[in-house]
N, C-alpha and C positions, 0 to 999 in steps of 0.2 A: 362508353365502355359497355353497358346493357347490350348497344346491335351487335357488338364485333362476336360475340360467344357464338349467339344463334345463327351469324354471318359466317362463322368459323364450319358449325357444323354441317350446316346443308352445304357450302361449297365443297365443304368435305365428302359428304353423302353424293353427291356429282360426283365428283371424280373417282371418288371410287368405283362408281356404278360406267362409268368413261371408261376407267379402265380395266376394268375386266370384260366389259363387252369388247374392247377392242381386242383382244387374244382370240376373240372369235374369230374376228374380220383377217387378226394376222394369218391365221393357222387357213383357213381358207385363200386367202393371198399368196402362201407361202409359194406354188410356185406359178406364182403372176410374172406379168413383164416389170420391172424395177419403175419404169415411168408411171407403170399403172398405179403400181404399189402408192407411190409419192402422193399424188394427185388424191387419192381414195384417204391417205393420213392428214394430208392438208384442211381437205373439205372437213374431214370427220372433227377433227379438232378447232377448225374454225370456228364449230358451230358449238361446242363446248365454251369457246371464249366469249364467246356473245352470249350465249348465256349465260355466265361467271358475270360480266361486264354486266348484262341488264340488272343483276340480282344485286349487285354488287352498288350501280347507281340508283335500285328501289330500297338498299336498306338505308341511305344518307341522303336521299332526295324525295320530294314528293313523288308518288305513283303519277301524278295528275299532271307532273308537269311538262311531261313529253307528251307530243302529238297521239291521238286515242289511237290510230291505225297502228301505231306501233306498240304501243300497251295490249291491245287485242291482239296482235301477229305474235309477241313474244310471250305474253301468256299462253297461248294456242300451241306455240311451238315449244314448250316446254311439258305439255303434256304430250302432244304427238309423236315427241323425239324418246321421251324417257321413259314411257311407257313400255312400248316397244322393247329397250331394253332391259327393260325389268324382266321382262316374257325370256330374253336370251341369257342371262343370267343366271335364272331358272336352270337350263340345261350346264348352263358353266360349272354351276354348282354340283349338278349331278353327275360329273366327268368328275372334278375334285373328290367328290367323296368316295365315288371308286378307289381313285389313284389314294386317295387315304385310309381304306378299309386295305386293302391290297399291300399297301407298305404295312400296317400294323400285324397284317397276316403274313406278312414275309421276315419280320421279328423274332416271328415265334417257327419258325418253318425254314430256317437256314437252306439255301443251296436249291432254293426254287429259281428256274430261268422262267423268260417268253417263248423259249424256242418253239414251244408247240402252238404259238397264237398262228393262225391261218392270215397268206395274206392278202392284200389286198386295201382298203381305207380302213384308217385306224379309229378307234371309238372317240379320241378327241374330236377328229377330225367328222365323224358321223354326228356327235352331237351338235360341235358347233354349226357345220352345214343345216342341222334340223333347226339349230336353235333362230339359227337367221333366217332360215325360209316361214317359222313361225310368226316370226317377230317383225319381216319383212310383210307378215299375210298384216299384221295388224296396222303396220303404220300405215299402208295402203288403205286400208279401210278408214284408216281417222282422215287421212287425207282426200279420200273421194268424198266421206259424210262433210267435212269444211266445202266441199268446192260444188260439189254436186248434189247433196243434198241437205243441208242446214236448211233452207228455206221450202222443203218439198212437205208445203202445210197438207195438211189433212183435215177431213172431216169428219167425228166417229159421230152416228147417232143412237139413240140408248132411246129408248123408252122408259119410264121410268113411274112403275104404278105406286101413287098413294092412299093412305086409308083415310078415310075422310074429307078427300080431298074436297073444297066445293066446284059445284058444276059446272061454274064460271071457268073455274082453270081446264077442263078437262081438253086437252088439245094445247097448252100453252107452252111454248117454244121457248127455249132457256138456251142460249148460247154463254159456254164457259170456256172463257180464255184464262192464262194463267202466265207466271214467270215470263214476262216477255224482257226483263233483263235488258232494257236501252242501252246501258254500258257495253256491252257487246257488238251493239250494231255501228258501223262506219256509215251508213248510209239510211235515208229511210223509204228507201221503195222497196225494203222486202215486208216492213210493216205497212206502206200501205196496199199490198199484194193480201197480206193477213185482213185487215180491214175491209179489204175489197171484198173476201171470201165468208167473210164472217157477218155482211152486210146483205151480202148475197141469199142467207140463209132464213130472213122475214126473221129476226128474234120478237117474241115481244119483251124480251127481257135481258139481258147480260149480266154476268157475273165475273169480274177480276177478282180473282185470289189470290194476288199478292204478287213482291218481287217484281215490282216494276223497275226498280235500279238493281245495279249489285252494288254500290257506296253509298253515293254520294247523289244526292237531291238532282242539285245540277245536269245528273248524266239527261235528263229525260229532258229537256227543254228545249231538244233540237229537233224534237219529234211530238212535241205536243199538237201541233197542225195535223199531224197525220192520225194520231189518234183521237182527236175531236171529231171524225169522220166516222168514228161507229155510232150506229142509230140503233135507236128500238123502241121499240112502242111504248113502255113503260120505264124505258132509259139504262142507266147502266151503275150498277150497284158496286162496291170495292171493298177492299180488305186490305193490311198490311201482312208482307209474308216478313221472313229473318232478314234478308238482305235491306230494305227500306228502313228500318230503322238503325241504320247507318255503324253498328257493333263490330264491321270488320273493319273498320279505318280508324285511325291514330288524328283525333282530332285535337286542336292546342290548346281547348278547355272544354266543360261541358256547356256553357252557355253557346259555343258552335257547333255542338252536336243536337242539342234544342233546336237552334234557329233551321239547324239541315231539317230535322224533322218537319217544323212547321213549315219549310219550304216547301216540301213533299203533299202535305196535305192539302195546300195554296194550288198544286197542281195538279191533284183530283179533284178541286173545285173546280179551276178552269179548264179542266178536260169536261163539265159538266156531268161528272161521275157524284153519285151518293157512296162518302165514303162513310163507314159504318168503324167504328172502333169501338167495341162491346154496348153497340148501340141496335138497334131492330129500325126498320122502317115497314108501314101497312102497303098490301097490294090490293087494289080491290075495293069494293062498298061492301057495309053496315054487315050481316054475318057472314057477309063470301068472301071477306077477308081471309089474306094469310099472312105471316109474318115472315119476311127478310133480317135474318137474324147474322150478325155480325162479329166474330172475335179478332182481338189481333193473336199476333203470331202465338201459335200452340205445339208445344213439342212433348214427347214424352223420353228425347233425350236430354241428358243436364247439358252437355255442350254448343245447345241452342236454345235463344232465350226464348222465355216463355212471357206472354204479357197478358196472354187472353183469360178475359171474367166472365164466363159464361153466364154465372148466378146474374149479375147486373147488365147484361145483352140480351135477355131476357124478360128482365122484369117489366111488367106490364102484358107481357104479350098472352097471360093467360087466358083470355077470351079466344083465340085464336085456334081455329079445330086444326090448322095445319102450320108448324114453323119450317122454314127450308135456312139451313145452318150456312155459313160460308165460313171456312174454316181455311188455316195454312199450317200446316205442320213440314 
């Protein structure tokens, strides 16, 4: 009884959002060819059912237990589709409030016509056309960023001067990757495309800052080969961001959200990563040392947990003229 409420309302919040976008799609249709019409309500509601249908078998079944390409494809396509029309809704609403200021001013104003509106395309009909060619600019763009560029890596580089730094570092190459989200990927030759690129770049140093899953431990274990292939002189240092510690899944006690945890960290071991959980590690000899200083997840909202002790990731490191934080917020 708990799912069925919250299953109640977002199905709801869907359809309702289904259907007022589609008054868009009508009033622009209205004078189409009838097959067209069909075909154009068919698709568009298809695609409403399957997503009613996915939501509907993730609130009584495990997320985990369908194939991942379809967890990623119907996740994806539930922001790409609904987004979209949030954007034309938008305008839906701004037609509506018209036609409702207009009626409330025809109330008070007896024996007002349209006669004198000019004619030509009517303001429904202007809005919704704009509201879809908006709406139409965005999905396109979520859909070229999924196909054509999700995996278009970059490389920024920053200089980046410190005060008393020692001389030893002066020149020393810090390559930082971050949220690489395995959950996400169906395959792993776009990380090791990343890997490639990030190998490429002589580090003598690497930093992950977190969000290597979005659940669940497991996700990453398909891809641990791939990422055992970044190198660096002084190796590769890590941090937990919010997603790693497993907080958005419904686990069936906490002794299996424990054991996920310590899976996770079993797995920056064998990726040969130093994972730091409010711990420091030294770079360097005797005073050209600096300190690799480590928190877990830090937020300054309450809606995301917070775990990080900075006071006790620290301690000790005070002989150190320079610390370099790695932090996940």
């Amino acid at each position: 009884m708990s799912r069925i409420v919250p299953l109640l309302i977002i199905s709801g919040i869907l359809l309702v959002i289904d259907f007022y976008a589609f008054q868009a799609i009508r009033t622009v249709m209205a004078q189409s060819d009838q097959m067209w019409k069909r075909t154009i309500s068919i698709a568009y509601w298809a695609i409403t059912a399957i997503t009613l249908a996915s939501i509907i078998y993730f609130f009584f079944f495990d997320f985990y237990s369908v194939p991942k390409w379809f967890r990623v494809y119907v996740i994806s396509s539930l922001f790409v589709f609904y987004v979209p029309k949030l954007i034309l809704n938008v305008f839906l609403l701004l037609d509506d409030s018209i036609r409702l200021g207009k009626w409330t001013v025809s109330l008070f104003t007896p024996g007002q016509s349209d006669a004198g509106r000019s004619a030509g395309i009517s303001r429904s009909q202007f809005l919704a056309q704009t509201g879809l060619l908006v709406g139409g600019f965005f999905l396109f763009q979520f859909i070229y960023g999924m196909v054509r560029t999700a995996f278009n890596y970059q490389v920024r580089r920053v200089i980046i001067p410190i005060h008393n730094l020692p001389d030893a570092f002066n020149g020393f190459r810090i390559v930082q990757i971050s949220d690489i989200h395995t959950g996400s990927f169906t395959s792993d030759s776009p990380l090791r495309e990343a890997v490639k690129l990030v190998n490429e770049q002589n580090p003598d140093a690497i930093f992950f800052t977190g969000d290597l899953v979005n659940n669940r431990s497991d996700e990453a274990l398909d891809y641990v080969d791939a990422l055992k292939e970044l190198k660096a002189r002084h190796g590769v240092f890590s941090i937990f961001g919010n997603h790693d510690y497993g907080d958005y899944y419904t686990w069936k006690s906490p002794e299996e959200k424990t054991k996920n945890l310590q899976m996770l960290e079993e797995i920056h071991a064998n990726l040969g990563w130093k994972l730091l959980r409010n711990q420091y590690a030294w770079l360097g000899e005797g005073e050209d040392r600096i300190a690799i200083v480590g928190v877990d997840n830090w937020s300054a909202v309450g809606r995301f947990p917070q775990y990080g002790d900075l006071k006790k990731a620290t301690e000790g490191t005070e002989a150190a003229k320079t610390k370099l934080l790695l932090s996940h917020d």
